[in-house]
C-alpha angles and dihedrals in degrees: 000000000000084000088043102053088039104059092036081052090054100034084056093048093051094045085047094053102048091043079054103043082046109053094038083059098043090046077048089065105041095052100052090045094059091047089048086058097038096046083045090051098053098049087049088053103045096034088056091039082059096048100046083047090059098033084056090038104054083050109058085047094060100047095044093044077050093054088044089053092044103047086045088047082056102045099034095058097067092052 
């Protein structure tokens, strides 16, 4: 009975601690790989938001600094 209780005792500590040392490493993963996406995520979406800002931006500079050139051409030559 001794030899019984001890090597069950054994045998449950083993099987807990590899269904521990499991599932911590599997929810690990998981989490840093959720924080690796979301983190990516984040840079793609700011770094093209900036781009798309400037691009728009350049360009509504350029055709309102032309509308600006053209309307004092016109106005400037009669004087």
């Amino acid at each position: 009975m001794a030899a019984n209780q001890a090597s069950s005792m054994a045998a449950n500590q083993a099987s807990s601690m590899a269904a521990n040392q499991a599932s911590s490493m599997a929810a690990n993963q998981a989490s840093s790989m959720a924080a690796n996406q979301a983190s990516s995520m984040a840079a793609n979406q700011a770094s093209s938001m900036a781009a798309n800002q400037a691009s728009s931006m350049a360009a509504n500079q350029a055709s309102s600094m032309a509308a600006l050139s053209s309307s004092t051409e016109e106005y400037s030559l009669p004087l």
